[in-house]
mmCIF file of the N, C-alpha and C atoms, coordinates in Angstrom:
data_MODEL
# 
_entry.id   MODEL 
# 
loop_
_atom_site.group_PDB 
_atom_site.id 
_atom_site.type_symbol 
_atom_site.label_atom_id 
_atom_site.label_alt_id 
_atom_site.label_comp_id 
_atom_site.label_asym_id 
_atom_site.label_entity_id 
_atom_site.label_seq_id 
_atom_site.pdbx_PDB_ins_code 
_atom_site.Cartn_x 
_atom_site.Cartn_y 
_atom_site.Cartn_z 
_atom_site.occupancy 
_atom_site.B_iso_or_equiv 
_atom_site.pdbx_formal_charge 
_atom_site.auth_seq_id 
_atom_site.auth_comp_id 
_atom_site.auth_asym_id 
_atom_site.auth_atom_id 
_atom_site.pdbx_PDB_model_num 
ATOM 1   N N  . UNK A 1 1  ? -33.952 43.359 23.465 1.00 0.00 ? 1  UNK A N  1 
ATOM 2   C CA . UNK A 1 1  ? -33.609 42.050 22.991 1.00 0.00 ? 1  UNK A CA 1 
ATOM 3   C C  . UNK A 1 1  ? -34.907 41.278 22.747 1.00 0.00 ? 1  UNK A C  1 
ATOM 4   N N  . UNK A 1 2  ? -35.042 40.539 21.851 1.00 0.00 ? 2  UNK A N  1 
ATOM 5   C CA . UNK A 1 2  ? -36.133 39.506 21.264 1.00 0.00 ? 2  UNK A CA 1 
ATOM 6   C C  . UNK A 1 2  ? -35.818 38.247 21.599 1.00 0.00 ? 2  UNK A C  1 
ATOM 7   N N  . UNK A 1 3  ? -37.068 37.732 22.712 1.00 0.00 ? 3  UNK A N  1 
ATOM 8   C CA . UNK A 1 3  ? -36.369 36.227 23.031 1.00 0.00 ? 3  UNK A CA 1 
ATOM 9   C C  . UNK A 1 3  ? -37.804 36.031 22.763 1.00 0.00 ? 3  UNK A C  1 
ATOM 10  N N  . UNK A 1 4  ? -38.001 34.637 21.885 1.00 0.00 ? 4  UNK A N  1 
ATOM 11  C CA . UNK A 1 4  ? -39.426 33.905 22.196 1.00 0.00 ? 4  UNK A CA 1 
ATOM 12  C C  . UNK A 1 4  ? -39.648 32.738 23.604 1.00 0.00 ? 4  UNK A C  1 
ATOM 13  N N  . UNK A 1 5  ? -39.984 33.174 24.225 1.00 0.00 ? 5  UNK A N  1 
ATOM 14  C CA . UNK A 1 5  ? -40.492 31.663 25.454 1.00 0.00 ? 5  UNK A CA 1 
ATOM 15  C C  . UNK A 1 5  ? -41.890 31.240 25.843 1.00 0.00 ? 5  UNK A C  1 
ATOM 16  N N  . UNK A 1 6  ? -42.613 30.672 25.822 1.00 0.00 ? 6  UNK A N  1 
ATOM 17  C CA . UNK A 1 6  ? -43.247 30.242 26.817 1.00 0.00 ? 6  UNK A CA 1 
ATOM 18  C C  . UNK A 1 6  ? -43.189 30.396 27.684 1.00 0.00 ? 6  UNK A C  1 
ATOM 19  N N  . UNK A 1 7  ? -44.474 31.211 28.248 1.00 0.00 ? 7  UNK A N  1 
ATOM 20  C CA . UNK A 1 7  ? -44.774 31.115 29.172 1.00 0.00 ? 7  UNK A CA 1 
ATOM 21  C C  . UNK A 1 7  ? -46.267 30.721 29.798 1.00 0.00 ? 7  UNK A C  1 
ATOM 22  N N  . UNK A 1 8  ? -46.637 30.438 31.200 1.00 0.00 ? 8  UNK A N  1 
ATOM 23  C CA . UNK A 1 8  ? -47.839 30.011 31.298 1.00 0.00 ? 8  UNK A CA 1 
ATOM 24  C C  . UNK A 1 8  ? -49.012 30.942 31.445 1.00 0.00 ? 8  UNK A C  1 
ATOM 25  N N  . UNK A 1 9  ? -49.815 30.846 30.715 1.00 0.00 ? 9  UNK A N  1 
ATOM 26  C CA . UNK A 1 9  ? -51.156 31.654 30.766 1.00 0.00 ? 9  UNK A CA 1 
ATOM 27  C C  . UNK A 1 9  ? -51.478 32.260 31.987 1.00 0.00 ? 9  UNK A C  1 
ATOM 28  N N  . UNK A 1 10 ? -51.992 31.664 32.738 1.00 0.00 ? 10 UNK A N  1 
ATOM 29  C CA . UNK A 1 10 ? -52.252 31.616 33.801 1.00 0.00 ? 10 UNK A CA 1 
ATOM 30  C C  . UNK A 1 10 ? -51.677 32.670 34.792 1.00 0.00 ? 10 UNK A C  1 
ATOM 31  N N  . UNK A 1 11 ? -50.382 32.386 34.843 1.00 0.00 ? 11 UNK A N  1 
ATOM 32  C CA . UNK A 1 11 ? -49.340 33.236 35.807 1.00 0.00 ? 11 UNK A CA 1 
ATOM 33  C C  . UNK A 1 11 ? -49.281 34.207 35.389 1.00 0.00 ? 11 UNK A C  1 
ATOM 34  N N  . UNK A 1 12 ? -49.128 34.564 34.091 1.00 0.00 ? 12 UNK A N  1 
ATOM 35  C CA . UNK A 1 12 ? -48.853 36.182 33.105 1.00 0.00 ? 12 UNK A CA 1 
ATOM 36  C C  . UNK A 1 12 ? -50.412 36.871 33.088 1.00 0.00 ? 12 UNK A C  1 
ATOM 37  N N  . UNK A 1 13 ? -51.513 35.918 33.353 1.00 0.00 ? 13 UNK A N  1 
ATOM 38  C CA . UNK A 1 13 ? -52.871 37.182 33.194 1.00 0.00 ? 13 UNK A CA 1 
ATOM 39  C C  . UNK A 1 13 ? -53.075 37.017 34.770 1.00 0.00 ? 13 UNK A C  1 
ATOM 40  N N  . UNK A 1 14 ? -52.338 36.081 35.643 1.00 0.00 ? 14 UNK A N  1 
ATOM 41  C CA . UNK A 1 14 ? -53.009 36.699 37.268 1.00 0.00 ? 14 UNK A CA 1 
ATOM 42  C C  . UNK A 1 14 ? -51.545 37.417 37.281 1.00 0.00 ? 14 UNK A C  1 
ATOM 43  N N  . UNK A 1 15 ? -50.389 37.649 36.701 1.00 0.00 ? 15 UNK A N  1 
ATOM 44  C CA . UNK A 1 15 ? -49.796 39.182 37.318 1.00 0.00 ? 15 UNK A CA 1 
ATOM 45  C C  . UNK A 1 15 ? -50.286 40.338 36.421 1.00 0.00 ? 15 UNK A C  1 
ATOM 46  N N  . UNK A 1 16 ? -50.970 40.153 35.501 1.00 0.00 ? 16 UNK A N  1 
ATOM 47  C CA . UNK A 1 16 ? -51.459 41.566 34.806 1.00 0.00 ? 16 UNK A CA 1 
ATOM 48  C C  . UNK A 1 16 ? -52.564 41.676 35.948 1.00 0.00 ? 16 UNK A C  1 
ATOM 49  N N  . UNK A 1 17 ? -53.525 40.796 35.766 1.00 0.00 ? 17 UNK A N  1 
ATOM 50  C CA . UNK A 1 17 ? -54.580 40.940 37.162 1.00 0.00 ? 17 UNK A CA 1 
ATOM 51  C C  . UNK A 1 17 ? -54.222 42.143 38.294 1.00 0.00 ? 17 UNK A C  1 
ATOM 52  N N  . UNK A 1 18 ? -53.107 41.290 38.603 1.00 0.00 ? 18 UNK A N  1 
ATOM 53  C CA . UNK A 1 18 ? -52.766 42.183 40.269 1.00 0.00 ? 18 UNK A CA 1 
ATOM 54  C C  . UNK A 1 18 ? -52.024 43.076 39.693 1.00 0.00 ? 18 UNK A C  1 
ATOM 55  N N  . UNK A 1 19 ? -51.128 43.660 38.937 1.00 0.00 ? 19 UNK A N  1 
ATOM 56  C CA . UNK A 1 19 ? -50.540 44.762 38.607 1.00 0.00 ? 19 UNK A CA 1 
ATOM 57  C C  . UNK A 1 19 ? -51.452 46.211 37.805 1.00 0.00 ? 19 UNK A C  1 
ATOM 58  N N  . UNK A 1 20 ? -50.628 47.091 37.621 1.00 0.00 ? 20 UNK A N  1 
ATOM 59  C CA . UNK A 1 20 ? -51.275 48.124 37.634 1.00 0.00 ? 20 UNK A CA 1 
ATOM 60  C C  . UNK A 1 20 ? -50.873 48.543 35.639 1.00 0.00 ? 20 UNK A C  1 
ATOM 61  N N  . UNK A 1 21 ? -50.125 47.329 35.063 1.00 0.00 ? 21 UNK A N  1 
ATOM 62  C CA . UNK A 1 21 ? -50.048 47.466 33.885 1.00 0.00 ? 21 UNK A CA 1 
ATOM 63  C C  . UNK A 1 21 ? -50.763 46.885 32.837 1.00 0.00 ? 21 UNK A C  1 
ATOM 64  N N  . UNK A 1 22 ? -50.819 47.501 31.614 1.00 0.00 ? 22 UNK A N  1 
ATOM 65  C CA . UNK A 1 22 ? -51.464 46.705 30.849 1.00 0.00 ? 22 UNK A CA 1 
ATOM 66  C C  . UNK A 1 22 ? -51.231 45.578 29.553 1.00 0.00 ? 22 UNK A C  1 
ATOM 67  N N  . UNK A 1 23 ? -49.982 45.451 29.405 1.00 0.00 ? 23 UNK A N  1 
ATOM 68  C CA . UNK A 1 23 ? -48.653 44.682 28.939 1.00 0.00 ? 23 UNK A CA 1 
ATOM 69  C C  . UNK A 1 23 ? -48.243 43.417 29.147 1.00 0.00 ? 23 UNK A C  1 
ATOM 70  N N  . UNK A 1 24 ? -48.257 42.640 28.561 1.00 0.00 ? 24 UNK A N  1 
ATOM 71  C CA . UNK A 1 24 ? -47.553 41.270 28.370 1.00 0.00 ? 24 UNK A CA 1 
ATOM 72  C C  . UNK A 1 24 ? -45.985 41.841 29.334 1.00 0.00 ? 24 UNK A C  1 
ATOM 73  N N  . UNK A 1 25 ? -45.491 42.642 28.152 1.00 0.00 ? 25 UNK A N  1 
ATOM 74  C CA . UNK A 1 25 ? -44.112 43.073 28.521 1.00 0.00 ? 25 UNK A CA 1 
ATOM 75  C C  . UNK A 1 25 ? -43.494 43.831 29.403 1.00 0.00 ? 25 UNK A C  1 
ATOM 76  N N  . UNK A 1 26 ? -44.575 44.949 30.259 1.00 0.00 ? 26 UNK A N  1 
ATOM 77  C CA . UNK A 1 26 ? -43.747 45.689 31.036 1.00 0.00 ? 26 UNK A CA 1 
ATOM 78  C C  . UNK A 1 26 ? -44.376 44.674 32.142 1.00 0.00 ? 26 UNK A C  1 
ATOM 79  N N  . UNK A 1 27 ? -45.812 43.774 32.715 1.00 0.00 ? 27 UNK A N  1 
ATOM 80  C CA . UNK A 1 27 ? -45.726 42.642 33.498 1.00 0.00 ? 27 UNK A CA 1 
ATOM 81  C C  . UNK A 1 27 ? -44.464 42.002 33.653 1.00 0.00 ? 27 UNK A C  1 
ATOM 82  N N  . UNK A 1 28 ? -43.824 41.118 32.639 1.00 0.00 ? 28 UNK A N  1 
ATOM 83  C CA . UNK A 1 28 ? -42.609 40.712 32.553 1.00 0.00 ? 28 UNK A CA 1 
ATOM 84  C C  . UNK A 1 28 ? -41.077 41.390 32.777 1.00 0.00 ? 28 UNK A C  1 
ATOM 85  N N  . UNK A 1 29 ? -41.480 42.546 32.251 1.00 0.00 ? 29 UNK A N  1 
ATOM 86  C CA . UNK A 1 29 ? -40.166 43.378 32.884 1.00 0.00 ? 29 UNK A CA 1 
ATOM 87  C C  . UNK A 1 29 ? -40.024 44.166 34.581 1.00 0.00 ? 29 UNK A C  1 
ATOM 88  N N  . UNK A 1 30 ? -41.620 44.245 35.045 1.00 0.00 ? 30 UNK A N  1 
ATOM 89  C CA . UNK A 1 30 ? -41.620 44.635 35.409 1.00 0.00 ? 30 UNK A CA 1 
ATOM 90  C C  . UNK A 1 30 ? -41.015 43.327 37.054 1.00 0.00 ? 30 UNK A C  1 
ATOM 91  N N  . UNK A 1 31 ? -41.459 42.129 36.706 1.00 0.00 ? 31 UNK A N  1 
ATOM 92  C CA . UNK A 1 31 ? -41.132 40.873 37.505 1.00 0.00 ? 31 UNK A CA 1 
ATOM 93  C C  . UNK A 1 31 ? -39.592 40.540 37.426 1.00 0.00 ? 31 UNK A C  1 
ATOM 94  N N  . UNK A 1 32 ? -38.902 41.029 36.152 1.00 0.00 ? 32 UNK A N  1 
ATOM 95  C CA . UNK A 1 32 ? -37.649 40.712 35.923 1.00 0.00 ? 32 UNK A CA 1 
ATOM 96  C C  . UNK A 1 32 ? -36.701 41.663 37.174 1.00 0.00 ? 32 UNK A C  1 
ATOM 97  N N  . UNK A 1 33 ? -37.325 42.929 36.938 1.00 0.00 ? 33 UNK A N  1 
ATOM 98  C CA . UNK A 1 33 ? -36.638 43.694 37.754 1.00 0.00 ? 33 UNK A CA 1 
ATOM 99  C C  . UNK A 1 33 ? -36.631 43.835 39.154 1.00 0.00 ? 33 UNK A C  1 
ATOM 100 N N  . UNK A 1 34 ? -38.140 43.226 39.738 1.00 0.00 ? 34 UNK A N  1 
ATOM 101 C CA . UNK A 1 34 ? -38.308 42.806 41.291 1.00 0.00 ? 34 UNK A CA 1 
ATOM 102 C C  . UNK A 1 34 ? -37.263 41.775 41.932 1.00 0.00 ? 34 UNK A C  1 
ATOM 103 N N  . UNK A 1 35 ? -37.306 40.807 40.611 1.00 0.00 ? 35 UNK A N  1 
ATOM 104 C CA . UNK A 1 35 ? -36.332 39.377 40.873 1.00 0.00 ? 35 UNK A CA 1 
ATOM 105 C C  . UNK A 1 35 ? -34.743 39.993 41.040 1.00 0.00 ? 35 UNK A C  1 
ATOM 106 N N  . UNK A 1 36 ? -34.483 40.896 40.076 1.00 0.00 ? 36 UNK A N  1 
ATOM 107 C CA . UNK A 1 36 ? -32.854 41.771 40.650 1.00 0.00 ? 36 UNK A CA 1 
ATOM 108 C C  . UNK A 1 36 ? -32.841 42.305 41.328 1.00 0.00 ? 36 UNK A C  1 
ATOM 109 N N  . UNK A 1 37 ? -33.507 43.029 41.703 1.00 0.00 ? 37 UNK A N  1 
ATOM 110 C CA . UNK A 1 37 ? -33.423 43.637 43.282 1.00 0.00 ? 37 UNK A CA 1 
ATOM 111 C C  . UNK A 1 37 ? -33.534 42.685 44.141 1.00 0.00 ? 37 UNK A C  1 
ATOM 112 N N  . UNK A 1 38 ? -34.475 41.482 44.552 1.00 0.00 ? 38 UNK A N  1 
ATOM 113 C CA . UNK A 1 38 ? -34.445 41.103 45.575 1.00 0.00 ? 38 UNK A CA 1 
ATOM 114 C C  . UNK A 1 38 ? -33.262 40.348 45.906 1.00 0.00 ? 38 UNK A C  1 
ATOM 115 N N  . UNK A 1 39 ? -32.338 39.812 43.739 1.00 0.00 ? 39 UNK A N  1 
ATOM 116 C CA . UNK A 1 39 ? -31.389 39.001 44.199 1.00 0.00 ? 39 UNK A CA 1 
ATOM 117 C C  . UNK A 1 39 ? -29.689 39.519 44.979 1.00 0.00 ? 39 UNK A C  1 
ATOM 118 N N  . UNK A 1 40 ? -30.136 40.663 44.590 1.00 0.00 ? 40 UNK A N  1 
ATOM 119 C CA . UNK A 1 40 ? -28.696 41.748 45.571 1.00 0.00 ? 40 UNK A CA 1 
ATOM 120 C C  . UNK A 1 40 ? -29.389 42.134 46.528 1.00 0.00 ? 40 UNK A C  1 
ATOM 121 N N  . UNK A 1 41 ? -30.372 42.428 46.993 1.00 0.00 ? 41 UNK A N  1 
ATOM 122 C CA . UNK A 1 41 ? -30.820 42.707 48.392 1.00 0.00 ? 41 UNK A CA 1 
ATOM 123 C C  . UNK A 1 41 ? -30.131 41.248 49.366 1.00 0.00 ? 41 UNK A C  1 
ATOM 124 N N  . UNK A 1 42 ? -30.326 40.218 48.595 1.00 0.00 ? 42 UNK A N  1 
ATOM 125 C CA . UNK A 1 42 ? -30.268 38.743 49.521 1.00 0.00 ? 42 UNK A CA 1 
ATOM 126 C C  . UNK A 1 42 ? -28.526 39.247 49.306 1.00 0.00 ? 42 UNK A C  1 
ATOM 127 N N  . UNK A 1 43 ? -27.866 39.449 48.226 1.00 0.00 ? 43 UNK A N  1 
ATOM 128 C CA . UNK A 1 43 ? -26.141 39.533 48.701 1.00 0.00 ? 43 UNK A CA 1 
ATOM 129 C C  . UNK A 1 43 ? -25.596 40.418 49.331 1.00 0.00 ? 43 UNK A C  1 
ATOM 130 N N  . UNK A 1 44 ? -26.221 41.698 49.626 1.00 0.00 ? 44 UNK A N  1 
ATOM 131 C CA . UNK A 1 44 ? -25.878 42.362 50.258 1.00 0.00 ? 44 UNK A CA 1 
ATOM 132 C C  . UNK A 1 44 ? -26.235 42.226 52.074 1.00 0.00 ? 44 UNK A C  1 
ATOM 133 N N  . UNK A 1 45 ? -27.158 40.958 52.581 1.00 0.00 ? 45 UNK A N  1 
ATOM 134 C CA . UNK A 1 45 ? -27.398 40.610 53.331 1.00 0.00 ? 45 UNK A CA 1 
ATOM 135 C C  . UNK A 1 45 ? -26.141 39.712 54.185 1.00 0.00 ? 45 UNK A C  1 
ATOM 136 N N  . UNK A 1 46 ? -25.415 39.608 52.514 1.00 0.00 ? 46 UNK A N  1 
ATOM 137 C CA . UNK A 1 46 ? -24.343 38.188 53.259 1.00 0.00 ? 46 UNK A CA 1 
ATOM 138 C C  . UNK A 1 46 ? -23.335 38.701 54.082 1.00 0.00 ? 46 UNK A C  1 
ATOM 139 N N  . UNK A 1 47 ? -23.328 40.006 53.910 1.00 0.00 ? 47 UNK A N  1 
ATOM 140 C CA . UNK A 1 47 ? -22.364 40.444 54.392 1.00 0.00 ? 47 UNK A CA 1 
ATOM 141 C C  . UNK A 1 47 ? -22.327 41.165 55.926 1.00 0.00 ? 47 UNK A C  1 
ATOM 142 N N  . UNK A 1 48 ? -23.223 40.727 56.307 1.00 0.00 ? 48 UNK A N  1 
ATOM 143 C CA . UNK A 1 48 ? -24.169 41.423 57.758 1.00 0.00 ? 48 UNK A CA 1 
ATOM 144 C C  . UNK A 1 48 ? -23.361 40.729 59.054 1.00 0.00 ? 48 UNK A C  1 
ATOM 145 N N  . UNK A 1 49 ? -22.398 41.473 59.377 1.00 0.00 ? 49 UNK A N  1 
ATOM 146 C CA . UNK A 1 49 ? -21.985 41.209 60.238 1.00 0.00 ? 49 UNK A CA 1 
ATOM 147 C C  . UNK A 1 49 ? -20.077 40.533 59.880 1.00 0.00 ? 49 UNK A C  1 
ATOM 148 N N  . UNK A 1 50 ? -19.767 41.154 58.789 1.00 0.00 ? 50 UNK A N  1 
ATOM 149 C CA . UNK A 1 50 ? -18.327 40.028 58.277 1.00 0.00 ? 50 UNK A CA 1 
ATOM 150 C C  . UNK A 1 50 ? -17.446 42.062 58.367 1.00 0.00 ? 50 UNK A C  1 
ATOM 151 N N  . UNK A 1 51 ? -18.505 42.969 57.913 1.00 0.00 ? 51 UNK A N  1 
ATOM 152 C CA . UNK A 1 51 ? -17.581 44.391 58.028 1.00 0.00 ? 51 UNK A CA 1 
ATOM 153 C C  . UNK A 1 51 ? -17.727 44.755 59.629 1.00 0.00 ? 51 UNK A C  1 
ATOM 154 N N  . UNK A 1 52 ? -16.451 45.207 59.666 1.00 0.00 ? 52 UNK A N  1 
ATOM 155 C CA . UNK A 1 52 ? -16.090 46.412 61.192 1.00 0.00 ? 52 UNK A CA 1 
ATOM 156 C C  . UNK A 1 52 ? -16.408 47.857 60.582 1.00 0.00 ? 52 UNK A C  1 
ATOM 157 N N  . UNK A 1 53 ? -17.286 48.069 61.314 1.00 0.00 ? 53 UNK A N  1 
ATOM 158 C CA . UNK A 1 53 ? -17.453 49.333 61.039 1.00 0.00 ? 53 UNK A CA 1 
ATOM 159 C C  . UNK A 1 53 ? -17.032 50.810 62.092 1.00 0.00 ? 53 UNK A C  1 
ATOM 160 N N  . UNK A 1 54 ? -15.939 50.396 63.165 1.00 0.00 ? 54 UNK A N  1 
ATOM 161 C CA . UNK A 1 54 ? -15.596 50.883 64.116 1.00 0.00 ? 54 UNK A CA 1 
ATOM 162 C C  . UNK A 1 54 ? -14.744 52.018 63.714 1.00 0.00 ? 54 UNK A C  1 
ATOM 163 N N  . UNK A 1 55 ? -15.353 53.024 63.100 1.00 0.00 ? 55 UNK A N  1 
ATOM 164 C CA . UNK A 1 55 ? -14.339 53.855 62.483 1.00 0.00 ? 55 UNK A CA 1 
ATOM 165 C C  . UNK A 1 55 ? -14.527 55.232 63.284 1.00 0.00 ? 55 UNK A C  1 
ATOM 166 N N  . UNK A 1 56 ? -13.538 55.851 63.695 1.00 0.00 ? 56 UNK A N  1 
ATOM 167 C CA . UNK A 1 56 ? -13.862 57.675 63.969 1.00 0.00 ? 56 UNK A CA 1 
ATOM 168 C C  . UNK A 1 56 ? -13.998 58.433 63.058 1.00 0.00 ? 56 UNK A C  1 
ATOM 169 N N  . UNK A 1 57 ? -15.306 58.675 63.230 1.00 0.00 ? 57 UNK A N  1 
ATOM 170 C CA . UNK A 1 57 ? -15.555 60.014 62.136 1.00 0.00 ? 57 UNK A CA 1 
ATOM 171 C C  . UNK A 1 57 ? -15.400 61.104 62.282 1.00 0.00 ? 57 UNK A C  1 
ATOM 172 N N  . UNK A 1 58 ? -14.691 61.521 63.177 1.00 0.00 ? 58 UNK A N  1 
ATOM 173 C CA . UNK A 1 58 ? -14.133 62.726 64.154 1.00 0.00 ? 58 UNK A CA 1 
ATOM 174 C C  . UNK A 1 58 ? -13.111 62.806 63.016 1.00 0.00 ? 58 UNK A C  1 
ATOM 175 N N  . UNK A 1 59 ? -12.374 61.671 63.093 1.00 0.00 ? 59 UNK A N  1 
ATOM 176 C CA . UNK A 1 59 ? -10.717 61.292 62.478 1.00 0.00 ? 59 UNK A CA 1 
ATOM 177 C C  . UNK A 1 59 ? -10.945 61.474 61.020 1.00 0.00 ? 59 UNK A C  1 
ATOM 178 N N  . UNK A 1 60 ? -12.312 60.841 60.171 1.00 0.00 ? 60 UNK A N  1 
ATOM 179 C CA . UNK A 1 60 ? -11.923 60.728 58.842 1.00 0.00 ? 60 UNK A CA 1 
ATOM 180 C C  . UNK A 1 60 ? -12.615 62.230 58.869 1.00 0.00 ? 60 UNK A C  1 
ATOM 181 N N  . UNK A 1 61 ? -13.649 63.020 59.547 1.00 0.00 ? 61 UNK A N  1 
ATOM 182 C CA . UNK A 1 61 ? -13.628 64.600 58.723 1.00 0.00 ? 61 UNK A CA 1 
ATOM 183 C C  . UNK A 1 61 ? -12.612 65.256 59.181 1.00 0.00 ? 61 UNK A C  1 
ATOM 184 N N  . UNK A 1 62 ? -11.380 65.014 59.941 1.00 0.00 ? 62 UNK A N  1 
ATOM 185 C CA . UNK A 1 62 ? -10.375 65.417 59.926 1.00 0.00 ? 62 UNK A CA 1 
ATOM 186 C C  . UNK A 1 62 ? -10.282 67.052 60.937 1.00 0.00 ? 62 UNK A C  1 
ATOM 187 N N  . UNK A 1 63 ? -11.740 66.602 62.061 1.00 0.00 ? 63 UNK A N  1 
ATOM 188 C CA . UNK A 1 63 ? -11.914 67.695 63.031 1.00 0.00 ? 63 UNK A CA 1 
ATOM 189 C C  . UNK A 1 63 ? -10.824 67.411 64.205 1.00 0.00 ? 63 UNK A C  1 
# 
């Protein structure tokens, strides 16, 4: 997909800086995709402690 934005100088050549790419774009993709993971890492957090997990596994392999 082709989106034009602005963005700030600054922030896009200190993450090429610290990254190991050499890209406007895989920098940016590569931040897009940290930001999705971390944002289901945080939902899968919500759920920490709401499942029972008290199950026999004796019972479900059916020994």
């Amino acid at each position: 997909m082709r989106t034009t934005i602005e963005l700030p100088n600054k922030l896009v050549n200190d993450a090429l800086s610290l990254s190991n790419v050499k890209t406007k774009k895989a920098v940016i993709t590569i931040a897009l995709e940290d930001f999705v993971r971390k944002q289901k890492i945080h939902e899968i957090k919500q759920f920490k402690g709401k499942i029972n997990l008290n199950l026999d596994l004796d019972a479900l392999r059916k020994r």
